[in-house]
N, C-alpha and C positions, 0 to 999 in steps of 0.2 A: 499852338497846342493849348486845350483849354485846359483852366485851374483844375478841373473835376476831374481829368487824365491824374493831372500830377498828384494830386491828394490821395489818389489811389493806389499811386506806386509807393506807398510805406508800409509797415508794419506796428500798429502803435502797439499790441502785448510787446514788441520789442521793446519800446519803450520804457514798458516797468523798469525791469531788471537795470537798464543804464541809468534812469533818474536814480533807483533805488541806490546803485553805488557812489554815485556825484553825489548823494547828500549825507550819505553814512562814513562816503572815503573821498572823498575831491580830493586828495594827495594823489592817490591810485589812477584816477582816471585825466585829469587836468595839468599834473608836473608833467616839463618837459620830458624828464627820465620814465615817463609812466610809458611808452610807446604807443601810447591814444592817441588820436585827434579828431576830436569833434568840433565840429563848429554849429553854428545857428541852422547854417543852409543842410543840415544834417535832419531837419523836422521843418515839414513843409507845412503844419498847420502853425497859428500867431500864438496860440495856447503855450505847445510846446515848444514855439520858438523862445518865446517873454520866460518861460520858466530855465530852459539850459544859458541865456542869457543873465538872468539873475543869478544863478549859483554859478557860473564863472567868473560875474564880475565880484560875488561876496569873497571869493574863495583869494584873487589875484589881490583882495584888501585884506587877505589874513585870516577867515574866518576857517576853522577847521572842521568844524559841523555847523552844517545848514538843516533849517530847520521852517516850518511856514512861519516863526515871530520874526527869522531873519530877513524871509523871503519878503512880506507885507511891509516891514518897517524898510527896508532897501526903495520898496514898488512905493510907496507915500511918502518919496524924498521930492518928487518932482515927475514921476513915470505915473500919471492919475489913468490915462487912457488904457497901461497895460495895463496897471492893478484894475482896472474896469474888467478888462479880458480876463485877466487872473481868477477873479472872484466868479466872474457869469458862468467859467467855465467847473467850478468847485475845487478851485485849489487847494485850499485848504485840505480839503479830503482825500482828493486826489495825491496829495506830497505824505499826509498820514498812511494811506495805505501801501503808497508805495517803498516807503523805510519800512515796511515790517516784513519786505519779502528779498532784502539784500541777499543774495545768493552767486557768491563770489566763483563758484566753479561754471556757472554759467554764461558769465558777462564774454567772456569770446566769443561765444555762438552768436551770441543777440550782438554785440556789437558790430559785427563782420558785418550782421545780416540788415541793420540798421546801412552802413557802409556801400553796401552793395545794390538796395534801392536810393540810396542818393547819386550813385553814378548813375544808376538807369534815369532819374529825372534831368540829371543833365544831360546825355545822350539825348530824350525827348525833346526838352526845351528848347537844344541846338538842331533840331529838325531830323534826327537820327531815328530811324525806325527800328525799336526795340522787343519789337511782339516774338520775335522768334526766341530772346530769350525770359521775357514774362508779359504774358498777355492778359491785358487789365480790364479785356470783352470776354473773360471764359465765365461759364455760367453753370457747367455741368458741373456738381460735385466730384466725377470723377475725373474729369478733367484736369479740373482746378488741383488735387490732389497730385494728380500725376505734374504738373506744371511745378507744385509747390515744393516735390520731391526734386526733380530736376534742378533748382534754383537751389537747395540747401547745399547741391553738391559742389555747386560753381565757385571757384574765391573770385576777386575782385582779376587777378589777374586774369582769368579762365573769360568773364567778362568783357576787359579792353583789347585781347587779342580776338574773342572771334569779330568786335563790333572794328578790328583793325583788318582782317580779312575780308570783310565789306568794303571797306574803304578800298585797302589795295587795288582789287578789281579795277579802281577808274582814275587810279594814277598812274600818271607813265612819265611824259615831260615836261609836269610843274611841280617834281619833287624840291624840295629847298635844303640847299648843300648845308651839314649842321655845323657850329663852329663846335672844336674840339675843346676839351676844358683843362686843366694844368692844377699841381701842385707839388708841394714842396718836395724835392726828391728823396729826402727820406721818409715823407710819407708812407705808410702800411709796411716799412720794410722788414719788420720782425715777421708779420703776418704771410709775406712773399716767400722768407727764408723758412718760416714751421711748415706754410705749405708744400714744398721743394723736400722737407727731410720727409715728407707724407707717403709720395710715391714720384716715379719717375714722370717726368717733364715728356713722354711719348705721345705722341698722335695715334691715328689711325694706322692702322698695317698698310702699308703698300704693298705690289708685288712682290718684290727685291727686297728679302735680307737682308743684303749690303746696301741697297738703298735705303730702310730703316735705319740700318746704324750709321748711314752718314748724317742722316737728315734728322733724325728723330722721328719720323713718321708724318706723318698728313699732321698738322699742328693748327690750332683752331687761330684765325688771326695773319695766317702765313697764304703767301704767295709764292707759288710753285710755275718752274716756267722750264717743264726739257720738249728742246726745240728737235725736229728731224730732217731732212729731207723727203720729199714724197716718193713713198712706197716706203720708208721705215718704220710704220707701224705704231705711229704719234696718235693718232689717235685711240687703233685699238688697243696701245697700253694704257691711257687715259683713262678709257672704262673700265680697261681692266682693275685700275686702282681703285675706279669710285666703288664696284662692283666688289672687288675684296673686301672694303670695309664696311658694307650692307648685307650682304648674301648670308642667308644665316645657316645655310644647308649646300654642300657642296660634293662633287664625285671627284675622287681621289683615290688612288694605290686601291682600285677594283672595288670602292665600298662607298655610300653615302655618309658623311661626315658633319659634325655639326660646329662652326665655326666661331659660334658665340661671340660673332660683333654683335657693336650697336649703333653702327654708323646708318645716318639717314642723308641720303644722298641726291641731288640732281646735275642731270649730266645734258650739256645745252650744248647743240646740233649746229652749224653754220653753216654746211655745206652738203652733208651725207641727210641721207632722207630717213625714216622712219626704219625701213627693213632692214637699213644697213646698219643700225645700230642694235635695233632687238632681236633680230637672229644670232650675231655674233654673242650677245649678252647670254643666249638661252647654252651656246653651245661650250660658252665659259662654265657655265656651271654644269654642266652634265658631260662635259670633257669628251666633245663629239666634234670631230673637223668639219668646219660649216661647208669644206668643197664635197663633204658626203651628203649633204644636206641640197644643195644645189644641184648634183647630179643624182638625187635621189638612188642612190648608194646604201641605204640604212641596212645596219643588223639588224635583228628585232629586238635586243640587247641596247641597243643605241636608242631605239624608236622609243623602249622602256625607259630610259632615262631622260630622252628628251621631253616625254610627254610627266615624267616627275619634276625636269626643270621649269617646265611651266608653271605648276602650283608653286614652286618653291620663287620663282619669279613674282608672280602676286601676291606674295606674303613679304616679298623684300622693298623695305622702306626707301625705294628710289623712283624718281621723278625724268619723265625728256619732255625737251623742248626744243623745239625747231626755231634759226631767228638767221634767214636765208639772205635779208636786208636792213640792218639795225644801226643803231648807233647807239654809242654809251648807255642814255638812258635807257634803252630796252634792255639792257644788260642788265642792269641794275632792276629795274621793273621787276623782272623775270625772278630774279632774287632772290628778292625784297617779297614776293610772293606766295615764294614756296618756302623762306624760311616762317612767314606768318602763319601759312595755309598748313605746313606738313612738317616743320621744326627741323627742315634738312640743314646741316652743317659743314657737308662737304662736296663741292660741287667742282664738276668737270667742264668747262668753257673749251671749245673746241672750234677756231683758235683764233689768235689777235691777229688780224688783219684789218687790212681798209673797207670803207664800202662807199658807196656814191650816197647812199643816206649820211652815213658820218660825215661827209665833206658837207652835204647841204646842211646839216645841222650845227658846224662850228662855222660857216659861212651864214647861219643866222643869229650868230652870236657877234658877230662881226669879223671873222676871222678869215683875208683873203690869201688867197695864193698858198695856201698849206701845202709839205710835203708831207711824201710817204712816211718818213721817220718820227716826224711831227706829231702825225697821227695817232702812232703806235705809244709815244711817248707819253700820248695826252690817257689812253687807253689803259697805258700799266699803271697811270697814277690813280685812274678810277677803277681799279679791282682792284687795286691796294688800298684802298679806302673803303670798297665795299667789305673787305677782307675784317677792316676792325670793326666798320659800324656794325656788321652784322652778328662778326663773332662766329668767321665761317674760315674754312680753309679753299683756296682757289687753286686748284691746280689749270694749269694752261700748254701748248705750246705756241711756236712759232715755225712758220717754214726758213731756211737755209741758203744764204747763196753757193756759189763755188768755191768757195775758198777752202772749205771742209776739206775738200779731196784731195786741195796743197797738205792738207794735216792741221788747218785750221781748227780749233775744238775750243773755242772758247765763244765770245761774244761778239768779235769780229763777224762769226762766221754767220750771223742771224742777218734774215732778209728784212730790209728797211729798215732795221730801228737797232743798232747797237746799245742805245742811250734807254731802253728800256729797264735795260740789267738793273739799273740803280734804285727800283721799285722791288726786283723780285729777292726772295728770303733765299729761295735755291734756283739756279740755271746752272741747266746743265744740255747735254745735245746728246741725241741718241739715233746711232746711225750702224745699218748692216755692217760686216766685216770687211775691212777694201784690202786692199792685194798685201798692203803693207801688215793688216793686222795680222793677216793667214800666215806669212811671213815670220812675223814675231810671236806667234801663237807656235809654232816649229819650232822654234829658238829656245819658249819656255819648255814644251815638252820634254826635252832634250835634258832638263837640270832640275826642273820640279817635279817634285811630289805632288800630282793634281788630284788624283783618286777618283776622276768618272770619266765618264764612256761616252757622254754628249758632246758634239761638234758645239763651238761658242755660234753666234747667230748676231750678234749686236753688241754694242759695247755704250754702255751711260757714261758718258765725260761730262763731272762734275765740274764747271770754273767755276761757280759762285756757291759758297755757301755760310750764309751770314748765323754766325753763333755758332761757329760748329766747327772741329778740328778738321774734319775731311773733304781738304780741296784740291785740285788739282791731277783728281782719282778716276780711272777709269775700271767699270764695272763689265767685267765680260760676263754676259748671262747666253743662256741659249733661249730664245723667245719663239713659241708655235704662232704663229699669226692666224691659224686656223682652230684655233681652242683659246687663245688667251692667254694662255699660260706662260710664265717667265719661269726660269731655272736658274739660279745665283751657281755662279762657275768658279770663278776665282777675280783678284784687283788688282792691276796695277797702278804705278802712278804715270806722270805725261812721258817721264822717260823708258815704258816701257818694264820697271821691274816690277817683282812679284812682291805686294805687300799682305807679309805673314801677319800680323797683327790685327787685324781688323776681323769680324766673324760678326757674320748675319744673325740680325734679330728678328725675330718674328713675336709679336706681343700676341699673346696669347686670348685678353680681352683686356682693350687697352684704356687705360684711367690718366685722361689728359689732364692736368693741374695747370689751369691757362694764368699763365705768368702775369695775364695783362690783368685780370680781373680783382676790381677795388683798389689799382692802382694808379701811378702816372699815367695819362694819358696826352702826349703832348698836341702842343695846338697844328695838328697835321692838315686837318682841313681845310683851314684857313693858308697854312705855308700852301697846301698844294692848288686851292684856288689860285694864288698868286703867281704860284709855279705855269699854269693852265694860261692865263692871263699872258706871261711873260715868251712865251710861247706863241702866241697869234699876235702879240706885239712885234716878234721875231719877222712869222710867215709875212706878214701886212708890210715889212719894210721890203721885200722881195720884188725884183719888178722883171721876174722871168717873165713871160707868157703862156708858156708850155704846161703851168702849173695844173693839175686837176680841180683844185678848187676855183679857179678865173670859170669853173661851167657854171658855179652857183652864184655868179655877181659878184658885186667890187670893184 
């Protein structure tokens, strides 16, 4: 990149104003407590560099006004070549006019703005192409105006995320795992406990009222994991959750409704294709059974809603992605993405299983002979990592062996990987009604007070739920598999009774106070690389043959 790029990307009237405070106030702008930081590489011409150089180093020897006797006498100690620069370029003058124009309500604007082409130089220097956010070939007056208008709006932050959605684009798997960082545990804890008395610790709404007051809701950082069998509607509750906490306009009780989330959402596909995800989406919100839709059934009532749930679809901050053959990395990719690209927080994965990609990819890691459970394992540990680094909430499930229909309902009852549970925040299993519940569903009628009129449909059996009083709880909801819609019924616990105590929440518009934020954060990355490690240490002692990974070598 040539010099005559880089000298371009500054601002020297910005200039004024910050020399003007360094020599009137260098307390204000150079103490640690000032919350400045300028450095040299801040003024890319020798002028300006020689001069922010000499009144940092007067100021760090004590001087409290700088002034050009101090500047000259500093530069004639042994600096002959910069005082050469200093003078050629009219220091002197240049230091006198700029003390008469100190104008302290100013110095944020220009400082930012000073700030902000010294990232763009670095961004150039390291080979980053920065024209889309200021182009140093505009030549039109009105151009350049409108370019100049766009740039005053930008902060530094606005900046490194779009020049990091550039980047994303062409990483996938030579991301580098970050080491976690640590400190003292009573670190920030007055700050955690003023935040906690501010507002409730709730996430996102889920469908389920009594799933909110188990759970606290979609919680930014948290790993969410109810598993079903197939044909119980694991996924379409899935959406339905990411899709509650996005949808800003909703058909309910015969009216359009306005739902005042603010959740921004993506919900990633492994196995269902395009249609079978955005039809059911459209017929959640316009509360129209998608088998009217496929057997083209429509009222004209319905048609009118559906074709209102379409706009109201385009307008809802959520994200699909299809990932048919992936492994970890694409997971994370995918992300890492669209939290850059579109600030989504809470994302639907749909769901942890195996793939012959994931086996060839811990098989070029070195990892021979891996099992099913293995895999899973290694899986829950990397969405629970993607969960903190991103500062997102991950809901998931899993598919089910047989054991369920013994009355299995805990973690036993998940297919391949029991050992996952130890990664997720909430597991729980969500399965149709089997002979026993209809059964027990008879039994309660008979002595409770239930007050409605809908058959139950499914039942949420909470086993795991880390921070939270409610475990061991089964949620009888009535769930439409062809709307989306869940219906909070009544709870009991594993032994079947009714618990009075508990009552659905539904957040209104929900203000998460992330627990984690400005606080401990322990070294997780690193434990669970090791964790990862200890793992295909395991599978590599194995000397089955039958193993799925023996297809990718070893």
């Amino acid at each position: 990149m040539s010099n005559k790029t880089l000298l371009a990307l500054q601002d020297k009237f910005a200039y004024i104003p910050i020399f003007a405070r360094l020599l009137n106030e260098p307390d204000e702008v150079l103490s640690l407590s000032s919350g400045y930081k300028l450095t040299p590489n801040d003024f890319p011409e020798r002028f300006h560099k020689i001069l922010f150089t000499t009144i940092n180093e007067l100021y760090h020897e004590g001087v409290s006004k700088i002034g050009k006797f101090e500047i000259n006498a500093y530069l004639l100690k042994g600096f002959t070549n910069q005082h050469r620069i200093y003078k050629d370029n009219g220091g002197d003058e240049y230091v006198d006019r700029v003390m008469e124009l100190n104008e302290p309500d100013n110095f944020d604007y220009h400082y930012n703005r000073v700030k902000k082409f010294s990232l763009l130089r670095h961004y150039t220097e390291v080979g980053i192409d920065i024209s889309d956010i200021y182009d140093v070939d505009v030549f039109e007056l009105k151009d350049e105006e409108e370019q100049s208008e766009r740039f005053n709006k930008l902060t530094i932050v606005d900046i490194v995320k779009h020049i990091d959605s550039k980047i994303i684009d062409i990483k996938s798997e030579f991301l580098i795992e970050k080491e976690g960082v640590g400190s003292h545990l009573s670190e920030n804890i007055r700050d955690i406990f003023f935040k906690k008395t501010l507002a409730l610790s709730y996430g996102a709404n889920l469908t389920s009222g009594y799933l909110n007051t188990a759970s606290r809701g979609a919680r930014l950082r948290k790993l969410y994991c109810i598993s079903g069998n197939s044909g119980s509607g694991k996924t379409r509750s899935l959406l339905a959750h990411i899709l509650n906490m996005c949808v800003t306009d909703i058909y309910t009780d015969g009216k359009w409704v306005k739902t005042n989330n603010k959740g921004r959402g993506l919900f990633i596909s492994t196995e269902l294709e395009e249609e079978e995800i955005k039809i059911p989406a459209v017929c959640f919100i316009a509360d129209v059974e998608e088998e009217k839709v496929h057997n083209n059934d429509l009222t004209d009532d319905e048609i009118k809603r559906l074709k209102h749930a379409f706009k109201v679809l385009e307008q809802t901050p959520v994200w699909f992605e299809e990932l048919f053959d992936f492994d970890d990395d694409d997971i994370e990719h995918e992300i890492e993405k669209h939290v850059n690209k579109n600030g989504v927080q809470y994302i639907g994965f749909d769901y942890m299983h195996s793939t012959l990609k994931m086996f060839d990819s811990l098989a070029k890691q070195g990892a021979r002979n891996l099992q099913e459970h293995q895999v899973l394992r290694i899986m829950s540990i990397r969405l629970k990592n993607i969960c903190n680094r991103y500062n997102v909430w991950i809901g998931t499930s899993t598919q089910l062996n047989d054991t369920w229909k013994q009355g299995a309902l805990d973690q036993s009852a998940l297919e391949g990987s029991k050992s996952i549970v130890n990664k997720l925040d909430l597991g729980a299993i969500q399965i149709p009604l089997t002979t026993q519940d209809e059964a027990l569903f008879d039994e309660i009628k008979k002595t409770a007070n239930l007050g409605f009129h809908l058959q139950p449909t499914h039942t949420i059996n909470i086993y795991k739920n880390r921070g939270n009083k409610w475990k061991l709880i089964r949620i009888w909801v009535h769930f439409n598999l062809g709307t989306l819609r869940m219906t909070d019924l009544f709870v009991t616990n594993y032994k079947g009774e009714v618990i009075s105590d508990i009552t659905p929440t539904m957040v209104e518009q929900f203000l998460e106070v992330d627990e984690n934020e400005e606080t401990v954060v322990f070294n997780i990355y690193a434990e669970d690389k090791e964790e990862i490690m200890a793992i295909i240490k395991e599978a590599n002692s194995y000397q089955d043959e039958g193993c799925i990974g023996d297809l990718f070598g070893g």
